[in-house]
C-alpha positions, 0 to 999 in steps of 0.5 A: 547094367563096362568093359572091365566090370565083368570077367569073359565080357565084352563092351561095345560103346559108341564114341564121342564121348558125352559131356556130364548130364545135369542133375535135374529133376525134370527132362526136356521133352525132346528127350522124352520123346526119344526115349518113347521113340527108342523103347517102342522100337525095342519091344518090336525087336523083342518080339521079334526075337521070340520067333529066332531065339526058341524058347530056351532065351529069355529077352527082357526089356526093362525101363529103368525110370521105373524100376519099381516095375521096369520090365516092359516086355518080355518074351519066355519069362518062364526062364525067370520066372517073371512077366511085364510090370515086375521089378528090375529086382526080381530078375536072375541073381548075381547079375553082374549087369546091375554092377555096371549099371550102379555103377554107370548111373554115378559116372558122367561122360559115358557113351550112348550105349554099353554091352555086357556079354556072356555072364554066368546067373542063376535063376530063381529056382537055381538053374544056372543061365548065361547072360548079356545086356545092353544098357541104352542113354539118352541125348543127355546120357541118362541110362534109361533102358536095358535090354537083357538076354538070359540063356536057360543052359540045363536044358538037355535037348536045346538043338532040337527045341531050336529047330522046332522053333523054326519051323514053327511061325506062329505067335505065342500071347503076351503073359498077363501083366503082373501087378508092380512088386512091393520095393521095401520088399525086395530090397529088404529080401536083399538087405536081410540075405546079406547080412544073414550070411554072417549069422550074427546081428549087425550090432557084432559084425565088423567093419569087413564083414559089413564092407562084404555085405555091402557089396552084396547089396551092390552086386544084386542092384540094390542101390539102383532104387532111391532111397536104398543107402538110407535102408541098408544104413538102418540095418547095418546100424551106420549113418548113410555116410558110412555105407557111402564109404563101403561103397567106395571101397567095394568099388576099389576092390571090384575095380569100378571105382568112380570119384566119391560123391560129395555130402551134398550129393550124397543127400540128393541121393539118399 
C-alpha cells in the first residue's frame, strides 16, 4: 500500500517490468490459482512470525479482492484492535500504505512486488506504531495481497517481552473470525471525518478546502473500495468528475501523480 511515496521508507521491487494489466472483469484460472497458491504460503509465514516477533508486532495478511473483509489472518490483533474477517478499512490510521496501493491499482507496468518500510501510524485508541508493508501482484500485475506489520512503540518493557517470547514455544489460538464490517459504514466514518474537519457544510467550503478533504479520503484508502468517488461526490456536493479532479491534484501535491483516467474509465470506475 513506492518508493517516493512515503518519507523514511524503502521500496523493494522485482525487475522486468510488467506490460499494463487487461481491464477485465473475470481472471483466468491460472492466476486464480497462484494467488490461492501465494496467499496459503503467506498465512504459514504469519504464523510463523508470531513465534519470533513477541507480542508487541501485529502481522496482518490482507486479501485485497475483498476488501470488505480482507484480513485473512492475523497474529496479535490487540495491537489494532482487529481480527480475521475485518475490513481493510479498520486498520491503523494514517497509513500511508493505502496511498501507495490507491495509487498502484491506477498504474500499469509495476513490478511484481513493493515494500514500504518503517512509517509512523496510529492505532484506534491513539497509540502510536511503526509500519511496514509489502504489497503482492500476480502474473498480470493486479495487486491482490498485502502483508502488513505494525509495531506498538509505547510499550515500556518491549526488550523484556521479547526475550520471554523466546523462551516460550508454545501457540497461541487463532481469535474468532468477526463478522464482514458494514463498508458504507466505514466509508461514511471516513467521508464525515473529513469534511467535519472544517466545521462547516459542504455547501460553504471552497474549492481548497475540499481538494484537502479529498486527500484525506485518499490518504485513509477510501478510494480503494468501489463505489467510493460516487460517495464522497454526494457529500461534497460535486459530480464524480470534480472529485476525479481533486484526486489528480492531491497526487500533484503528494507527488504520486499518475495519467488522469479518461471519462470512460472513470465510469468503469465509479
Amino acid at each position: 500500500m513506492l518508493p517516493t511515496i512515503m518519507a523514511n521508507s524503502t521500496a523493494n521491487t522485482t525487475p522486468p517490468r510488467r506490460k499494463p494489466r487487461a481491464k477485465s472483469a473475470s481472471v483466468p484460472a491460472s492466476v486464480l490459482a497462484e494467488r490461492r497458491a501465494v496467499m496459503q504460503a503467506m498465512e504459514a509465514v504469519v504464523t510463523v512470525l508470531k513465534s519470533m516477533l513477541g507480542p508487541n508486532v501485529e502481522v496482518v495478511l490482507h486479501d485485497l479482492t475483498q476488501p470488505e473483509s480482507s484480513i485473512v489472518a492475523i497474529t496479535n490483533g490487540h495491537v489494532s484492535g482487529r481480527v480475521v474477517g475485518q475490513s481493510v478499512l479498520s486498520g491503523p490510521k494514517n497509513d500511508k500504505a493505502f496511498l501507495a496501493a490507491e495509487v498502484e491499482l491506477t498504474s500499469a507496468g509495476i513490478a511484481s512486488h513493493s515494500v514500504m518500510g518503517d512509517y509512523p501510524t496510529f492505532a484506534p485508541n491513539g497509540q502510536p506504531l511503526r509500519s511496514a508493508t509489502a504489497l503482492f501482484r500476480d502474473s498480470t500485475g493486479e495487486p491482490y495481497a498485502a502483508l502488513c506489520f505494525n509495531a506498538d512503540m509505547t510499550v515500556i518493557k518491549l526488550a523484556h517481552s521479547w526475550l520471554e517470547k523466546m523462551l516460550n514455544t508454545s501457540v497461541e489460538q487463532a481469535p474468532t473470525a468477526a463478522e464482514p464490517a458494514d463498508m458504507d459504514a466505514l466509508m461514511n466514518e471516513i467521508i464525515s471525518d473529513a469534511v467535519n474537519k472544517f466545521g462547516k457544510p459542504p455547501a460553504m467550503m471552497n474549492k481548497e478546502e475540499k481538494t484537502h478533504a479529498v486527500d484525506v479520503m485518499l490518504q485513509r484508502g477510501l478510494f480503494i473500495v468501489k463505489g467510493s468517488v460516487e460517495s464522497a461526490a454526494r457529500s461534497l456536493g460535486v459530480t464524480r468528475y470534480t472529485i476525479y479532479n481533486y484526486l489528480e491534484e492531491c497526487r500533484r501535491r503528494n507527488g504520486t501523480q499518475v495519467e488522469a483516467p479518461t471519462k470512460k474509465q472513470q465510469r468503469k470506475k465509479a
